[in-house]
C-alpha positions, 0 to 999 in steps of 0.5 A: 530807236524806231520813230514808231517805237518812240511814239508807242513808249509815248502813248503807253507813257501817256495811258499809264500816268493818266490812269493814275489821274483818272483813279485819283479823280473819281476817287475824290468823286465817289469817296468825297467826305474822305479825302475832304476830312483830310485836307480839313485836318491839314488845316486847308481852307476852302476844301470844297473848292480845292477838293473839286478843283483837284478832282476836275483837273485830275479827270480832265488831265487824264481824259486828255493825256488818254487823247494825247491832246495838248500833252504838254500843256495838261502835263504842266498844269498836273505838275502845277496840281501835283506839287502843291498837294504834295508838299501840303498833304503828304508831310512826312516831316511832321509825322512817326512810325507808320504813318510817316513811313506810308507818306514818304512813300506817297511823296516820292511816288507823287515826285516820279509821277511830276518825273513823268510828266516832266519827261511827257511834257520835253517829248510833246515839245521836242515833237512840235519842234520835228517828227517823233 
């Protein structure tokens, strides 16, 4: 494959997973009551802190994956975000009927997501290392 074909499956790999963030960010910003009532009904603490802390690091990883700044590191870190609000908010193993089946379907799409960023975070490393 083509080194410029490799570099616009990277970017068009970059926008999308970024609007991803960029959607859950100002969603946590525009609709704040929501998602902080069901971080307080999973039991969390401190839900203002990690309700803005979750909308910051979702807003700034998407502008920056839309930059292609530091791919690597920001993929890293929205693993590190996505994981554990994963495990804690979408726990299926404790739920029935429709709203079982609505969280596995948000808990798998949370891991392709973490595959994503994953498969963004080898390719920055590979390109560091030579030219892609």
């Amino acid at each position: 494959m083509k080194n410029s074909s490799v570099k616009t499956f990277v970017f068009v790999s970059r926008i999308l997973i970024g609007v991803t963030f960029l959607i859950a960010g100002l969603h946590k910003a525009l609709f704040w009551d929501g998602p902080a009532m069901w971080m307080a009904s999973k039991g969390l603490p401190f839900v203002p802190l990690l309700l803005g802390t979750a909308m910051v690091t979702e807003l700034a990883g998407a502008l920056l994956l839309f930059a292609g700044f530091k791919v690597k590191q920001v993929a890293i870190v929205l693993i590190l975000l996505l994981l554990p609000m994963t495990l804690l908010m979408h726990t299926f193993w404790n739920m029935e009927g429709m709203m079982q089946q609505t969280a596995v379907m948000d808990f798998i799409q949370n891991i392709a997501i973490m595959g994503g960023l994953v498969a963004l975070a080898v390719v920055a490393h590979l390109s560091s290392k030579q030219s892609i």
